[in-house]
C-alpha positions in Angstrom: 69.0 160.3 96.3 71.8 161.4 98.8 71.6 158.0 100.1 71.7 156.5 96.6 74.7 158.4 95.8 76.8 157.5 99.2 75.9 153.2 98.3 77.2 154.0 95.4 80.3 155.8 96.6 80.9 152.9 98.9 80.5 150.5 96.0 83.3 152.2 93.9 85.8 152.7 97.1 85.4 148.5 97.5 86.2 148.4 94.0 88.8 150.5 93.5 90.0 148.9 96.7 89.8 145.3 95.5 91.3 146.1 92.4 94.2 147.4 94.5 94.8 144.3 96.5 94.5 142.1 93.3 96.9 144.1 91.7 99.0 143.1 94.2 98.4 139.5 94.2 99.0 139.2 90.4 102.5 141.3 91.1 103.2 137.8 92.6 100.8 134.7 90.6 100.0 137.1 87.5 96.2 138.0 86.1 96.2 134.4 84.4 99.2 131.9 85.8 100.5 129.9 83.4 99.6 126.9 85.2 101.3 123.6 84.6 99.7 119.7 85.9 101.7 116.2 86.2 101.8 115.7 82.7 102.6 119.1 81.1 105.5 119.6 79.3 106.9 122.1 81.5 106.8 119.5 84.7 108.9 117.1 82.2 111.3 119.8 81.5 111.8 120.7 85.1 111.6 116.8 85.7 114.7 116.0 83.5 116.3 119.3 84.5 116.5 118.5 87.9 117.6 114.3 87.7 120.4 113.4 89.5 123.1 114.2 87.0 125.6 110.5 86.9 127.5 111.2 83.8 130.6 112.5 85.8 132.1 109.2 86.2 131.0 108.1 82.3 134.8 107.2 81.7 134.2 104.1 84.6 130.6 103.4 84.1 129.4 104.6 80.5 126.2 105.8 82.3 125.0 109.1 82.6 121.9 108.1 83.9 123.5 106.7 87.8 126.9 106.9 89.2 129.5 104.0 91.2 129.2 105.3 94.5 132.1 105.3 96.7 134.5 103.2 97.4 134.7 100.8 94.8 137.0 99.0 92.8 137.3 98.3 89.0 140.4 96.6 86.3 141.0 99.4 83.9 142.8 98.1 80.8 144.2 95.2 83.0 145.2 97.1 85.7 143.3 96.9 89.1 142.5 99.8 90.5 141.3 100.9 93.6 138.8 103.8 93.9 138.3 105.3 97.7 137.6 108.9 96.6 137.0 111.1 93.8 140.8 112.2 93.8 141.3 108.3 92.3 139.1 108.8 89.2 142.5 110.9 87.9 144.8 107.1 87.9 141.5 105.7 86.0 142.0 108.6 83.5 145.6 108.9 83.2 145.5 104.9 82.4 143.1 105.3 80.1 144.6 107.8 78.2 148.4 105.8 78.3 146.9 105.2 74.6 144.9 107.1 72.7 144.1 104.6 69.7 143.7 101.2 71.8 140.7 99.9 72.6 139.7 100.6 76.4 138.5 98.1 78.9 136.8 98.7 82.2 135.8 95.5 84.4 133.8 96.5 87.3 134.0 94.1 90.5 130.8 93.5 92.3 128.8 94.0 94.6 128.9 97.8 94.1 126.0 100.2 94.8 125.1 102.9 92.6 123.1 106.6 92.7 120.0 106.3 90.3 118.8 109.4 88.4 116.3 109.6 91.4 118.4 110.2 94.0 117.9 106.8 95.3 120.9 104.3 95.6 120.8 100.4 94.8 123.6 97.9 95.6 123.9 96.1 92.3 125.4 92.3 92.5 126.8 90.9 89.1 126.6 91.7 85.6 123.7 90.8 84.9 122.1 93.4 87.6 123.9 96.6 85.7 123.1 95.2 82.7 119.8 96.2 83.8 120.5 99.7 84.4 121.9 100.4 81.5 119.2 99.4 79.4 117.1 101.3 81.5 119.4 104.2 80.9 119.0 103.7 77.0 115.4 103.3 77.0 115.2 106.4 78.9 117.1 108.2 76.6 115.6 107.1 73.5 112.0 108.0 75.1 113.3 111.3 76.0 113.1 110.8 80.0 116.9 110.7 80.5 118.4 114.2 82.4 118.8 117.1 80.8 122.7 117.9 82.3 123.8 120.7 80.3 120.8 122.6 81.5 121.6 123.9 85.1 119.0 126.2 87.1 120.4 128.5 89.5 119.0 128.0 92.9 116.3 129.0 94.5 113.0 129.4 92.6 109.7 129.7 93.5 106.9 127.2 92.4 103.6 129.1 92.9 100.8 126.3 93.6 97.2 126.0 92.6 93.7 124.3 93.1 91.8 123.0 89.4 89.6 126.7 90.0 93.0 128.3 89.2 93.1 130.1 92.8 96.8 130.0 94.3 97.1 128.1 97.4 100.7 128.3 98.2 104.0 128.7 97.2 107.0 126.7 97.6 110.9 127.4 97.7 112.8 125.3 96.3 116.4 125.3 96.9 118.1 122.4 94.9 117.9 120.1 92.5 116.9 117.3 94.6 114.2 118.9 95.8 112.8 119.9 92.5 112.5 116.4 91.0 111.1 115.3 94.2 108.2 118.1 93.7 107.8 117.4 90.1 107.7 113.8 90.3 105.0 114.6 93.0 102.5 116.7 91.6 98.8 115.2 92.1 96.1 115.1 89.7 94.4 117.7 91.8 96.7 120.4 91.9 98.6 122.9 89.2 101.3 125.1 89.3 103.6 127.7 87.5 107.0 129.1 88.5 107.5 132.3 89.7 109.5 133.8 87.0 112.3 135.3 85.8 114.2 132.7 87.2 118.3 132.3 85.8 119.7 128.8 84.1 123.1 128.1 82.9 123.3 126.1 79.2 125.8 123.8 77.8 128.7 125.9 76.7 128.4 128.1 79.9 126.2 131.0 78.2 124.2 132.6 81.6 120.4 133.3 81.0 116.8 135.0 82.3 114.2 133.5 81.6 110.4 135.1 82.0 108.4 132.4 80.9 107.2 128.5 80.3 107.8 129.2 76.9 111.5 130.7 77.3 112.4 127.6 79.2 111.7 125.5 76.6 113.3 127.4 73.8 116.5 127.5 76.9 116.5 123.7 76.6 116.6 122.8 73.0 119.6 125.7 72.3 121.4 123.5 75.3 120.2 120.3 73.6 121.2 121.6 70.2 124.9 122.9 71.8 125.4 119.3 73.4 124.8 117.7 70.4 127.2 120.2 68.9 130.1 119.4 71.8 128.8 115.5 71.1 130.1 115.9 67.2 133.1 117.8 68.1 134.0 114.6 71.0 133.6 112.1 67.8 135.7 114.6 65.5 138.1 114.1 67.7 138.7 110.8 68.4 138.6 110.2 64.9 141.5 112.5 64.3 143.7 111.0 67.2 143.5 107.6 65.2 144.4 109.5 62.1 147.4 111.2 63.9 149.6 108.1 65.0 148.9 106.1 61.9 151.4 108.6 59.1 154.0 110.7 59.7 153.5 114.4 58.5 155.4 117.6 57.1 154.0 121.1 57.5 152.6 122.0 54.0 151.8 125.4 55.0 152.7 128.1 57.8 151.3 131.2 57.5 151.6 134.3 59.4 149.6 137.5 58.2 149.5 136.3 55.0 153.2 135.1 54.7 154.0 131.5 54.0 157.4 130.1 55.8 156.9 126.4 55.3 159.9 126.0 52.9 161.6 126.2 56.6 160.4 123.0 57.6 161.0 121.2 54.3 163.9 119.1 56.0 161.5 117.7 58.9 159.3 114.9 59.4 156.9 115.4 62.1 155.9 111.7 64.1 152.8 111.5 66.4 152.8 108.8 68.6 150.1 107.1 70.6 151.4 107.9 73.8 150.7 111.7 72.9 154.8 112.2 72.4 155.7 114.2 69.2 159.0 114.2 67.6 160.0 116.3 64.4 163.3 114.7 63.0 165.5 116.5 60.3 167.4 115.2 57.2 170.6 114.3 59.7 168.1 112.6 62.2 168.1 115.1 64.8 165.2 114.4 66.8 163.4 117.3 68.2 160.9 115.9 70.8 157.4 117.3 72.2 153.9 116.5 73.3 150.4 117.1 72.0 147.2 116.7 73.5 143.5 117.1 71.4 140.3 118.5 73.4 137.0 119.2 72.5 134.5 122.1 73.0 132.8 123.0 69.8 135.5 122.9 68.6 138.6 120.5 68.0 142.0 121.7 69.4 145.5 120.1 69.3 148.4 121.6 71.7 151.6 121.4 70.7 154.8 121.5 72.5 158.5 120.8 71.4 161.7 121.9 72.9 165.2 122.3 72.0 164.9 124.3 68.4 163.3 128.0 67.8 162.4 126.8 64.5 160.6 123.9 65.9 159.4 125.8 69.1 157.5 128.1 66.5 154.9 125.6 65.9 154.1 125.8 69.5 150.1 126.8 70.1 147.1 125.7 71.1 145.5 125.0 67.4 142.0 125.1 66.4 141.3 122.0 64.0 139.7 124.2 60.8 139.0 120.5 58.6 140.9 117.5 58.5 141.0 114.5 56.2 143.1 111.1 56.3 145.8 113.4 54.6 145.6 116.6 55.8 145.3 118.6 58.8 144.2 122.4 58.7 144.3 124.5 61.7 144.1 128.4 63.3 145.7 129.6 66.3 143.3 129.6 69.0 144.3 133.5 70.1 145.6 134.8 66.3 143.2 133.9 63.7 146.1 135.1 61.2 148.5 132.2 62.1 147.3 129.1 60.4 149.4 126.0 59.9 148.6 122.7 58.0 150.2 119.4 57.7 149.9 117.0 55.3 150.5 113.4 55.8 153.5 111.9 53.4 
C-alpha cells in the first residue's frame, strides 16, 4: 500500500509538472493555435498586406500594382522630362498641376523596367508590354489579389509554424514586408501556421492599432478598406469641384462668425477662380485683389485661400472644409473654428 501510494505520488508530481511546462509552451503557441494553411484567408490577408506597394508614382504610371524604376524618362503634357531620382517626380507634379481642369497626358519612353507587386523587376519594351501589366493590375484588383496599401504592419512579428498534427515546429521572425509575402506566398501544403499575437498595424487615415487575433486582423482590414474607399470618394469630390470652380465667377452669399452674418461687406466683389489656381476678387471700381487657392483631399474636401493687399479681403483667408457643394454653390467650415462658415454662390 505504501508503495501504491508513493507511484501514485510520482504520477501526480509528472503531472503537475507537465502541466507546468505546457503551460509555458501555450504562453507562447496557445492551448489551440489558430492555425492558418496556403489557402486560408488570413495567408491572403497577410499576402496582400505585405505586396510591394507601387502606387507612389500613380501620377506617372496609373499603376498601383508596380512602379517605373529609376532612371527613366517620360513627356508629361508635351513636355519631356527627365526622371533620375525621386526628387524629379516634384517637376512631373508641378506640370501636371499648371492646370487643374485640362486633360493630362503622360507618354512613357521605352525600354523602362519596372518593380512588380512581387518584388521582382521586369524591363518592359513598348506599349504593348505595359499594356500587359496593367491589365494584370485590373484583373487583380477586380479578383481581390491586388495590395492592401493602406494597411501597414509594424515590424517584426512572429509567425509560429506547425506540422498537419498541430504540434509547433518553429517559429520565424519576420522583419519586413518583403519577407512576409515571400513566406506567405510560400507556405506548403504540409505545414500551418498562426502569428504570434498582439501584433500593431497602422490603417488608412493613420489611426494606430493592437490586434490579438485572426479575427481582429480582418475586421483591421475592411475599416482600412472601408476608409480608402472613403478618401477614394473625397479624391473624386474633389476634382469635380475644381472643374466647377474655374467655369463661374462667384460672390460670398454668406459669412458667418458665431452666428453673425457680414456678407453685405462683400456685396461689391466678384470673386474669379482660375485654372492656374490664382484667385482674384475685383470690386465695383475694378480693383483687383489677387490670391491663390489650392483643394486637397482627406475624408474630407478642403480649399485654401489666400489674397493679399485688403483686410476685408484677407478675412476670407483659411483653410475651408468643403460642407456640400453644387454647380452653384459652395458651403464650407473653417478647418480649426467650426463657428466660421462661409459660402459662395456662383452669379
Amino acid at each position: 500500500m505504501k508503495k501504491l501510494k508513493i507511484v501514485i505520488g510520482i504520477t501526480m508530481l509528472a503531472i503537475i509538472g507537465f502541466a507546468s511546462c505546457q503551460s509555458e509552451v501555450d504562453d507562447v503557441q496557445g492551448e489551440n493555435p489558430n492555425t492558418n494553411s496556403a489557402n486560408s484567408a488570413t495567408t491572403n490577408n497577410l499576402k496582400r498586406t505585405s505586396q510591394y506597394d507601387g502606387s507612389f508614382d500613380d501620377f506617372l504610371d496609373g499603376a498601383s500594382c508596380s512602379s517605373i524604376m529609376l532612371p527613366a524618362s517620360a513627356t508629361v503634357n508635351g513636355i519631356q522630362v527627365s526622371i533620375l531620382s525621386q526628387l524629379d517626380y516634384q517637376q512631373v507634379i508641378a506640370i501636371l498641376a499648371e492646370s487643374n481642369n485640362d486633360q493630362d497626358s503622360v507618354v512613357l519612353k521605352f525600354p523602362l523596367r519596372v518593380k512588380l507587386s512581387n518584388y521582382t523587376d521586369a524591363t518592359v519594351n513598348n506599349q504593348t508590354e505595359y499594356n500587359a501589366i496593367l491589365n494584370a493590375c485590373t484583373s487583380a484588383e477586380s479578383s481581390g489579389q491586388d495590395a492592401i496599401s493602406s494597411v501597414n504592419i509594424i515590424f517584426p512579428i512572429t509567425v509560429l509554424t506547425y506540422n498537419l498534427s498541430l504540434q509547433q515546429t518553429g517559429s520565424v521572425l519576420i522583419t519586413s514586408e518583403q519577407q512576409l509575402y515571400t513566406y506567405m506566398s510560400n507556405v506548403s501544403s504540409t505545414e500551418l501556421f498562426s502569428v504570434k499575437y498582439p501584433i500593431a498595424l497602422t490603417i488608412a487615415d493613420g489611426t494606430k492599432m493592437m490586434i490579438s487575433s485572426d479575427a481582429e486582423l480582418q475586421a483591421a482590414i475592411n475599416t482600412s478598406l472601408k476608409i480608402e474607399g472613403e478618401i477614394a470618394v473625397a479624391v473624386q469630390s474633389r476634382k469635380k469641384l475644381e472643374t466647377i470652380l474655374v467655369n463661374g465667377k462667384y460672390k460670398v452669399d454668406a459669412f458667418v462668425n458665431a452666428g453673425v452674418n457680414s456678407a453685405t461687406n462683400y456685396k461689391d466683389f466678384t470673386i474669379n477662380f482660375a485654372n492656374n489656381l490664382s484667385i482674384k476678387a475685383v470690386d465695383l471700381v475694378n480693383t483687383t485683389f489677387n490670391g491663390t487657392y489650392a483643394l486637397s483631399s482627406q475624408l474630407d474636401v478642403f480649399m485654401q485661400l489666400n489674397f493679399s493687399g485688403n483686410t476685408l479681403i484677407t478675412a476670407l483667408n483659411d483653410t475651408w472644409k468643403v460642407t456640400s457643394f453644387t454647380n452653384g454653390t459652395i458651403t464650407m467650415q473653417s478647418k480649426t473654428n467650426a463657428a466660421l462658415t462661409l459660402v459662395l454662390k456662383q452669379i
